[in-house]
N, C-alpha and C positions, 0 to 999 in steps of 0.2 A: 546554824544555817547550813553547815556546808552536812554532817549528819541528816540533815532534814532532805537536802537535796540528792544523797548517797542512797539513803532508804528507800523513800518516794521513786526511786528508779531502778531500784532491786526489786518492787513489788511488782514493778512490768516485766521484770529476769533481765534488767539491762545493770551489769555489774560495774562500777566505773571505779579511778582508781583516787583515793581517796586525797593524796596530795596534789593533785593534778586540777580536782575538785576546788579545795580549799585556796592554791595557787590563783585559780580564775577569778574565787569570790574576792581576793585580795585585792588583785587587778581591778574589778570591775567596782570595787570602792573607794579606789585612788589610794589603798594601802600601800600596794607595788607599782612599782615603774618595769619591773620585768616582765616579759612576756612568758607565759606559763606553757610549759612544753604539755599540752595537752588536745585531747581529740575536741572534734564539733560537739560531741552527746555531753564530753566536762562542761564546756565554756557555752554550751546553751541551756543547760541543767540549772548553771553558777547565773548567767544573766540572767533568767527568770526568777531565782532565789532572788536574789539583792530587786529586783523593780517592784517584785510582791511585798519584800520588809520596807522598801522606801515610797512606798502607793499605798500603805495600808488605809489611811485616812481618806484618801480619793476614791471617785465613785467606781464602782466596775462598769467597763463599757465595752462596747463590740471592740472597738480599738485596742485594748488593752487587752483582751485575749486573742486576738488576731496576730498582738505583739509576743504574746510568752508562747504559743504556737509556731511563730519564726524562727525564735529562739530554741524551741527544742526541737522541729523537724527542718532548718533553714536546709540543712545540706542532703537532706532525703529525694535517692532520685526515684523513690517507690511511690510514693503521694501523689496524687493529680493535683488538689487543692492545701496550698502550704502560706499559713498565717490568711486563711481565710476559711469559712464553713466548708463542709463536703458537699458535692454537687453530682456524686455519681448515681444513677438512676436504681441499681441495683438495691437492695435490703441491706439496710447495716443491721447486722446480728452479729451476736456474740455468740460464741461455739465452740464446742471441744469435741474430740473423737478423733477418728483418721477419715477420709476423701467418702469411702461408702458406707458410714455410721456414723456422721455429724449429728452431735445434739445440739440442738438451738436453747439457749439458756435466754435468750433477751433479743427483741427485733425493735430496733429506736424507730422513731418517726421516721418518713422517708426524706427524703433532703430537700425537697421542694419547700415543706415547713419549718427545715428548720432556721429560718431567720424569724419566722412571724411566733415560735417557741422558745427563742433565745431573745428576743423581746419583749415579751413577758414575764421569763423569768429574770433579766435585768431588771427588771420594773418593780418588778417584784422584791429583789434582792435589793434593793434601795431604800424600799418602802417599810421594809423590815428592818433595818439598821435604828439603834438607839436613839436617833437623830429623825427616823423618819415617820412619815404619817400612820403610820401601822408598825410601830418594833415590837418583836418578840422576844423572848429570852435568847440568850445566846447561845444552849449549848441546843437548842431546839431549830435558833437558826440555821446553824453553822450543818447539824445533821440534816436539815430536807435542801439546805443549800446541793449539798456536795450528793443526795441520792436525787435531786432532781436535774442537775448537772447530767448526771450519769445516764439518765434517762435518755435523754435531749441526745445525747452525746452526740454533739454538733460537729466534731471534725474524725477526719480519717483515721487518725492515730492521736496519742496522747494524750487521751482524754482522759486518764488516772492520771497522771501528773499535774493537769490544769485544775480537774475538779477537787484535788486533795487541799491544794492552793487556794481554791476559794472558800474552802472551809478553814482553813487555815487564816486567812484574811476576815470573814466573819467571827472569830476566835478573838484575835486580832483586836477586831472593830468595839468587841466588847467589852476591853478592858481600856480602850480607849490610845491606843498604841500599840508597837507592836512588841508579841510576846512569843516567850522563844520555848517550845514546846517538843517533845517529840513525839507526836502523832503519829508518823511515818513511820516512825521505829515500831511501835506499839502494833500501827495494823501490818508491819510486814510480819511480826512475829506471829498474828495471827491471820494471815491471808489468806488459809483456807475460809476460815470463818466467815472472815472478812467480803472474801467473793458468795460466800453461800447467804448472806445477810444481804446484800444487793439480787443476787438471784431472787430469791425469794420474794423480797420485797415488788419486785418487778411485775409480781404475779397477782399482787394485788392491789387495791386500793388504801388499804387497811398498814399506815406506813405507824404505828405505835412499837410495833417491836424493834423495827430500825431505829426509832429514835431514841428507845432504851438502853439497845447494844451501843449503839454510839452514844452517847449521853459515858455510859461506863468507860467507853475506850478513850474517852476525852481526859474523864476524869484521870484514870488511870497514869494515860499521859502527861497530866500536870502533875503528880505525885512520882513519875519517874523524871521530871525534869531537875523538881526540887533535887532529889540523889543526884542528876548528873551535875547541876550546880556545885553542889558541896563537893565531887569528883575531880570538877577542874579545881576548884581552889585547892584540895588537896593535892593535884598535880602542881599547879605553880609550888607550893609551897615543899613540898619534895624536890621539884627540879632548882630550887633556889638555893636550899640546902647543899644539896650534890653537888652546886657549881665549885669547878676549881679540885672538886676529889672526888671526881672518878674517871676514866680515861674514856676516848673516843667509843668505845665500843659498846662498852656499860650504858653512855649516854644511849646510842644508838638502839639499845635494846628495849632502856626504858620507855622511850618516846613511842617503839612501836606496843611495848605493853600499854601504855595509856594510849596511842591510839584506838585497841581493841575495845576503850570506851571500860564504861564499870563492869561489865557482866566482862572482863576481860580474856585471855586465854582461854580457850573450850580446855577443861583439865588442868590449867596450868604452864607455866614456861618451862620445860623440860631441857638437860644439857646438850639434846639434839637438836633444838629449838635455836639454842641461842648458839651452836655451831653454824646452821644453816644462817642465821640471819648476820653474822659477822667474820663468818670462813675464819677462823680461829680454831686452831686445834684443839684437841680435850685438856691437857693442862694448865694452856690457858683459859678455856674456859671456864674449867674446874676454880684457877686461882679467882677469875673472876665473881665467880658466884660466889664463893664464899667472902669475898670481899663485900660484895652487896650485903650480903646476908650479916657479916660486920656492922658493916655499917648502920644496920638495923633499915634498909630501903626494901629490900625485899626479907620474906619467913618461906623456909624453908616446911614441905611435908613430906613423910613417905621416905625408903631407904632404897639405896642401890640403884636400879632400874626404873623403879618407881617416883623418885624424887622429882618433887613437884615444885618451883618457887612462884609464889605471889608478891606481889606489890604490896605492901606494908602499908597499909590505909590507917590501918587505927590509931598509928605514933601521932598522928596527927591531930 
């Protein structure tokens, strides 16, 4: 969840910090009783995460996206309309360029429609669930879910965060609970793509190819969850081992190697690396690593200047 909701907010270029993140999902699940030193963008990111995993089986309604709207622009004083549709008379387009060479990539409905549009497609996103009078497949809903969302794109800002969400929740609906995926990850890795597959699509009627690409990025996605799965378990089961031998800092390095998730270290943890990250001088650093490397927790590659350590996965 809290990866899902880290990602999903990098693909808007909003970077957040990742235990500040995780801290609020905790809170907001009655895990902690501490308050999480973190910003509005953490703890509205984290509340939307957690009512999407615990609403998955409940219907979508205006209400319900009025509410994770709240939650992710409450404290925005740029917005005219916050946890409610847009209502500014102006064109919403999407665009890139500088002030005298704007390209328009996408012009949504104008705001007057968009309730009598977002009624519809609620209705429609009902009616298509397993459950309803008209279901479709899932990975078929879940894709015209989330590019007709985008179309619609009903409020000011956030509307790649919401619409990811209800594809996400469709996903979800189809397995009959909720299923913990990285979607987010997958389309931030490909977000050129990603944004050139909704452009495109925008431009016609003809939405077969979008349902293809996504169809794949879905799948994809479920086949990287399965690896992140096995990931955490082989992190429990390393840091279970190391409890008791190895000291404050080792632990500290490892936690933020397995933070960096599987694909971990771009290159590797290097002994400037694990300088910066526990202000330890090079001897002790030096003693450190090799103690890892002892230990058999981290494997060592490359000499001298080059030396590289990894996290030691496959002992496991």
């Amino acid at each position: 969840m809290c990866t899902d909701a880290l990602d999903s907010s990098e693909i808007e270029g909003e970077h957040l910090n990742r235990d500040s993140v995780q801290s609020s999902i905790q809170k907001e699940l009655g895990l902690s009783t501490e308050s999480p030193r973190a910003s509005m963008a953490e703890r509205g990111i984290a509340k939307m995460m957690v009512s999407l995993y615990q609403t998955i089986s409940s219907p979508l309604t205006h209400q319900v996206l009025f509410e994770w709207h709240q939650f992710l622009m409450g404290n925005s004083h740029r917005l005219e309309s916050i946890g409610q549709y847009r209502k500014h008379e102006e064109a919403m387009q999407i665009v890139s360029g500088p002030d005298y060479n704007r390209k328009i990539h996408f012009e949504a409905p104008p705001s007057i429609r968009v309730p009598a549009e977002m009624d519809q497609f609620i209705d429609w996103f009902e009616r298509s669930s397993l459950t309803g009078s008209a279901p479709l497949p899932t990975l078929t809903r879940a894709g015209i879910a989330h590019l007709w969302f985008e179309s619609i794109h009903p409020f000011e800002d956030g509307n790649g965060r919401i619409g990811r969400a209800i594809a996400e929740k469709a996903l979800s609906q189809g397995f009959s609970k909720p299923v913990m995926t990285v979607l987010a990850k997958i389309l931030l890795k490909k977000r050129k793509e990603y944004y050139q597959q909704l452009g495109l699509t925008s431009k016609t009627l003809d939405i077969t190819s979008w349902l293809t690409w996504f169809a794949n990025i879905a799948l994809e996605a479920q086949q990287s969850t399965s690896l992140y799965i096995d990931f955490i378990i082989k992190k429990s089961i390393i840091l279970k081992e190391a409890e008791g031998k190895i000291n404050p800092r080792q632990e500290k390095v490892l936690l933020r190697l397995f933070n960096a998730g599987p694909d971990g270290f771009v290159g590797g943890l290097s002994a400037k690396n694990y300088m910066n990250i526990t202000a330890a001088p090079i001897a002790t650093t030096t003693r450190d690593l090799n103690d890892l490397v002892k230990k058999n927790i981290l494997k060592r590659t490359g000499e001298l200047k080059a030396t590289r350590y990894f996290l030691n996965l496959d002992k496991t």
